[in-house]
C-alpha positions as CSV (number, residue, x, y, z in Angstrom):
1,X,-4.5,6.6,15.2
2,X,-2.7,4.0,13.7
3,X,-2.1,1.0,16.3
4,X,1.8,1.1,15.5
5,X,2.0,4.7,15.6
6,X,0.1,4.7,19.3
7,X,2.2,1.9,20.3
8,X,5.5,3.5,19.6
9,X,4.0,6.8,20.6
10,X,2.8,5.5,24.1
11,X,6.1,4.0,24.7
12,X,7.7,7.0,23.8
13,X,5.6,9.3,26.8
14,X,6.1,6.5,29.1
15,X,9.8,6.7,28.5
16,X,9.5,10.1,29.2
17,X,7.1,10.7,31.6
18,X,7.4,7.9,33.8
19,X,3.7,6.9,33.4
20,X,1.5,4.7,30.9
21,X,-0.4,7.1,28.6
22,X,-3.5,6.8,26.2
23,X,-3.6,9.5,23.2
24,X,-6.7,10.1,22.2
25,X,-7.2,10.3,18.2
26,X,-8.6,13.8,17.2
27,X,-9.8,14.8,13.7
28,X,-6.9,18.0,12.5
29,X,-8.8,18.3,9.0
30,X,-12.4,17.6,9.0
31,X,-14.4,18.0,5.2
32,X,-17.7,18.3,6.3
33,X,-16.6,21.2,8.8
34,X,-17.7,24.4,7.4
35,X,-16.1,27.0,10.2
36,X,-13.0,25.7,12.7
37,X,-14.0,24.0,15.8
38,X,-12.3,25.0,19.1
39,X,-10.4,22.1,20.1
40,X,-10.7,20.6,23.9
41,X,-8.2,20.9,26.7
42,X,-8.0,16.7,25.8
43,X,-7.4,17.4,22.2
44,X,-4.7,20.1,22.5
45,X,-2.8,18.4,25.6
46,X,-2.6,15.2,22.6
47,X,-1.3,17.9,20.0
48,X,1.1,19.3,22.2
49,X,2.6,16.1,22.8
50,X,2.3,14.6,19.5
51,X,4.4,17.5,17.4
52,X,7.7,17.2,19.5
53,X,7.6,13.4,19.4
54,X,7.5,13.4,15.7
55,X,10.1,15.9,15.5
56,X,12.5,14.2,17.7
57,X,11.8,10.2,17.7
58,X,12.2,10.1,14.1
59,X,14.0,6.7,14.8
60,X,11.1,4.8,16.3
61,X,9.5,5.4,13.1
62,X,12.1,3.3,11.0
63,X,12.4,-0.4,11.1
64,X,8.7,-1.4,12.2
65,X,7.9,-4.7,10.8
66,X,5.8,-4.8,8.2
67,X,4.1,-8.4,10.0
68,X,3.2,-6.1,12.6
69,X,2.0,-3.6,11.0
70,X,-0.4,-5.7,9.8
71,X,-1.2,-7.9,12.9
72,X,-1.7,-4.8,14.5
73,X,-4.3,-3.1,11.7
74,X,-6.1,-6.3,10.6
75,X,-5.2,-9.3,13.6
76,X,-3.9,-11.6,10.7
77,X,-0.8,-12.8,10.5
78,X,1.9,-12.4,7.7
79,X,3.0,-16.1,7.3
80,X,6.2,-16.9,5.4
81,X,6.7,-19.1,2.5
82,X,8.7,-21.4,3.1
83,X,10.0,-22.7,-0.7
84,X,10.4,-26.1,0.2
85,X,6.7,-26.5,1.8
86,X,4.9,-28.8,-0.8
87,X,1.9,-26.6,-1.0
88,X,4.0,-23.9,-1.5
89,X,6.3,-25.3,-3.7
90,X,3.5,-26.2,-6.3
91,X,1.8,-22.8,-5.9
92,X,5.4,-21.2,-6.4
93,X,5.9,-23.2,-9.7
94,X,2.6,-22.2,-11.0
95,X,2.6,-18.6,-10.5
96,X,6.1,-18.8,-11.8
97,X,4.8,-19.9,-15.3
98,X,1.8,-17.6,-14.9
99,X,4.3,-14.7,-14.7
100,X,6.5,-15.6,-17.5
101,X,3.7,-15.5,-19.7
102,X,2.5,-12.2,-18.1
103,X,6.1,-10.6,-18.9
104,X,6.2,-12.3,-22.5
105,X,2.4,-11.6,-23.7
106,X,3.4,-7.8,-22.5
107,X,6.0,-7.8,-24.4
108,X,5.0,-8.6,-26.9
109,X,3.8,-6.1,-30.4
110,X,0.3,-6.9,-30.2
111,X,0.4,-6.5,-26.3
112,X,-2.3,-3.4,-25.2
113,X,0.2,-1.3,-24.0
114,X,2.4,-1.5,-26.9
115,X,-0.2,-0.7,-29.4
116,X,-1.8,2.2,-27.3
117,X,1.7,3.6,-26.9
118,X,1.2,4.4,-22.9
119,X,3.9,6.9,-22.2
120,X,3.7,6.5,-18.0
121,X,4.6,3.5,-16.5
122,X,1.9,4.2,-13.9
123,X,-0.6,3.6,-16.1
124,X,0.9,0.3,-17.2
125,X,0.2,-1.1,-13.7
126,X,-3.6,-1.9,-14.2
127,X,-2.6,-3.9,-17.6
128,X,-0.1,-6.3,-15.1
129,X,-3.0,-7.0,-12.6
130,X,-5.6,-8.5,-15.0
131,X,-3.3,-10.3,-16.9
132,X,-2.1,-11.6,-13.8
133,X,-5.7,-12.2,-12.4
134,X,-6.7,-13.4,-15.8
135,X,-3.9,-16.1,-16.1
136,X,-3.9,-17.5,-12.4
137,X,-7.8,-18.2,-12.6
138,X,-7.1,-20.5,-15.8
139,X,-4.3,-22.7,-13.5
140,X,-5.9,-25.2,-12.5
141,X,-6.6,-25.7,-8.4
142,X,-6.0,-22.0,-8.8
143,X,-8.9,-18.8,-8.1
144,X,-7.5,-15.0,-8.2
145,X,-9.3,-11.9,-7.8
146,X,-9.3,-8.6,-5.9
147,X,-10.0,-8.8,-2.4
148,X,-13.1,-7.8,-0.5
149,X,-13.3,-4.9,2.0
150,X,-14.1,-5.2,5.5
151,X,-17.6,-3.5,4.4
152,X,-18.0,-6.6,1.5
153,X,-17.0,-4.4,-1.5
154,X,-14.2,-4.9,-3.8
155,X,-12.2,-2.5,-4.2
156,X,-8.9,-2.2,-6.4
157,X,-7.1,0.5,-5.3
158,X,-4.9,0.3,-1.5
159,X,-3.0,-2.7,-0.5
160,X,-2.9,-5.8,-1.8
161,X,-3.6,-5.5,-5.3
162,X,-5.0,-9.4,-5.5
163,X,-5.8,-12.1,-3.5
164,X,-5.0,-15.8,-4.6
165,X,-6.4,-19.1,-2.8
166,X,-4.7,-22.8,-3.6
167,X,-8.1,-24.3,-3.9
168,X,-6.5,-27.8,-2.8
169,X,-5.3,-26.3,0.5
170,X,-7.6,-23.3,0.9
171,X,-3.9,-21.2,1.7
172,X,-3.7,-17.7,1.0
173,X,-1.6,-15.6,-1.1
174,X,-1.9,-11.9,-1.0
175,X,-0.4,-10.2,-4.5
176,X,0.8,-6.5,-5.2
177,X,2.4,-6.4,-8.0
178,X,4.8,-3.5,-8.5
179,X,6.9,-2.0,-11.9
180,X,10.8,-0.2,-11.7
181,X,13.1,0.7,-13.7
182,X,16.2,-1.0,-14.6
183,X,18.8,0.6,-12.6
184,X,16.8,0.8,-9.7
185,X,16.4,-1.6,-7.2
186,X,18.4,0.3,-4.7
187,X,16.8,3.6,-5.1
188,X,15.5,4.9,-1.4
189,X,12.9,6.5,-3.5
190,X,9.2,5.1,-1.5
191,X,7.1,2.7,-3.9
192,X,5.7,0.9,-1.1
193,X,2.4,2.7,1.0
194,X,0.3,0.9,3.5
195,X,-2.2,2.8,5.0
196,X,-4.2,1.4,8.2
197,X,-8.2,1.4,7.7
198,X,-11.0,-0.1,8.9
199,X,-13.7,-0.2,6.6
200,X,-11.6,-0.7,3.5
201,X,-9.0,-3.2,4.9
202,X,-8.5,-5.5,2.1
203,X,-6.2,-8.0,4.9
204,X,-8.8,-10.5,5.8
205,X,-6.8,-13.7,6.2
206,X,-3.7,-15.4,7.6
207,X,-1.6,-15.3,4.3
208,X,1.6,-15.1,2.3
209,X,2.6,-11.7,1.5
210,X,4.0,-11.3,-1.8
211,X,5.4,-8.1,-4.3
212,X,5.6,-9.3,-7.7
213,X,7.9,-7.3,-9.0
214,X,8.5,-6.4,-12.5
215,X,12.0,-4.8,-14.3
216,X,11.2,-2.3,-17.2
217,X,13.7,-0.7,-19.3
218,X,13.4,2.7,-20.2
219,X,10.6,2.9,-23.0
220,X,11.8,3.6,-26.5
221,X,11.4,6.4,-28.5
222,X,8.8,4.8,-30.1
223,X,7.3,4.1,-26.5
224,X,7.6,0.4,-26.4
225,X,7.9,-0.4,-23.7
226,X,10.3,-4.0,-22.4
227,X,10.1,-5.7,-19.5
228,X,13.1,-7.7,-18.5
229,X,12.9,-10.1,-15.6
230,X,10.0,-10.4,-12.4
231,X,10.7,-11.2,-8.4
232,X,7.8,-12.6,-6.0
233,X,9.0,-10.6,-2.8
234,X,8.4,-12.6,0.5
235,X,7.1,-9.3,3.1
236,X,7.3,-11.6,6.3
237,X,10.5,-9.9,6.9
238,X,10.1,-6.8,5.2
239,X,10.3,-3.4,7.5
240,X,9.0,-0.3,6.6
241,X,8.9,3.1,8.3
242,X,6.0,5.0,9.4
243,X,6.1,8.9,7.2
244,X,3.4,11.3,9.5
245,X,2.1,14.3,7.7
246,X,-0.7,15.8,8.2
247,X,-3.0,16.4,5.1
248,X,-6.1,19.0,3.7
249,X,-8.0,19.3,0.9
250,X,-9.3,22.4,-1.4
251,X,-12.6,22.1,0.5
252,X,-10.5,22.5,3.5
253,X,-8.2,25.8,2.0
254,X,-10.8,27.9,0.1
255,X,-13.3,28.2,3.2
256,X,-15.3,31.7,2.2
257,X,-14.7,32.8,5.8
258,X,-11.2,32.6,5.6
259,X,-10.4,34.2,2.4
260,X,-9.2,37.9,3.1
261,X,-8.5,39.1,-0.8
262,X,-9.4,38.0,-4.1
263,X,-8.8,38.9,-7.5
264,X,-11.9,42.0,-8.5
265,X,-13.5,39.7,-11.3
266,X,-12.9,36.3,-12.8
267,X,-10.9,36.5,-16.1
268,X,-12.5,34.8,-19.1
């Protein structure tokens, strides 16, 4: 169970109950299960405590800092960036140029995804991080690539996209950079997902937290595509809210035991 989500869920039941509680984490969808297991008296007393708290302490759920979040998953600490910090300040002014020349060279009519014609901006997104990666590692006192895993591996997809080290002071910048739409910057739509692991966890170090954010106008009938203006996003301050569903896949559904009808013969 995700720390935060036990914390706040353990403070709940102790609201309630009177009493410190520890909730066991249990398995609800499990891939490699072939038939459905039983679960034990331990497991079910966890469900049937579990379901009503989501439905009703919705507001613990909302304003969780995003530092602990992280603290809590990794034990490394968000730091801030302070603009007027000399090391910062000289990081701040080279990653600024690097991401003018990002925006302009993507811009651009011989850019990649003008020429290809990409119609979603999803799959613009890759283009931005190894231009960005590209550019930072030819700044001087600069190195940029995608973090390692807590297995060794890199990995590109789950948060942060890149990692950046100031060579001079060994400090730490941790990059995801994100697109939106002109128009848009105070949509309650979710473009931001974190998701606790253990193996994977790309958070390794104390660091600075940043989104680099980049405006897009709506692509052209000629699918161009024009980006307008970028933001580096300081998350030592940034909340987000915790969104608990429970999940299944295929494997999961189309067990042969529990299919009761099907269709006489497969239609070619």
């Amino acid at each position: 169970m995700n720390p935060i989500f036990r914390w706040a869920f353990a403070r709940s039941l102790s609201r309630v109950c009177g009493v410190g509680m520890t909730v066991s984490v249990i398995a609800l969808s499990n891939v490699n299960a072939q038939t459905a297991t039983v679960p034990s008296s331990t497991e079910k007393a966890a469900v049937d405590a579990l379901i009503p708290w989501l439905l009703q302490e919705d507001a613990q759920l909302r304003g969780i800092p995003f530092s602990v979040v992280i603290f809590d998953s990794t034990g490394k600490h968000v730091l801030a960036c302070n603009p007027k910090d000399e090391t910062n300040a000289r990081v701040l002014k080279q990653m600024s140029s690097v991401l003018d020349e990002v925006m302009a060279r993507l811009n651009a009519p011989e850019s990649p995804i003008q020429i290809q014609g990409i119609p979603r901006i999803n799959e613009v997104s890759s283009h931005f991080e190894d231009l960005i990666r590209e550019l930072l590692n030819k700044t001087p006192g600069l190195a940029c690539d995608f973090p390692k895993t807590a297995a060794g591996g890199k990995q590109r997809s789950g948060y942060p996209d890149l990692e950046l080290v100031d060579q001079l002071s060994h400090r730490i910048y941790y990059l995801d950079p994100k697109l939106y739409a002109v128009g848009s910057r105070d949509s309650s739509f979710r473009t931001f997902y974190f998701e606790p692991k253990i193996a994977t966890n790309k958070v390794r170090e104390d660091a600075v937290h940043f989104i680099v954010g980049f405006e897009h106008e709506k692509p052209a009938a000629n699918r161009r595509w024009k980006f307008t203006r970028w933001d580096l996003v300081d998350l030592s301050h940034f909340q987000v809210k915790l969104k608990a569903e429970f999940e299944g896949s295929n494997r999961d559904m189309y067990r042969p035991e529990a299919i009761v009808a099907t269709s006489g013969k497969k239609v070619e």
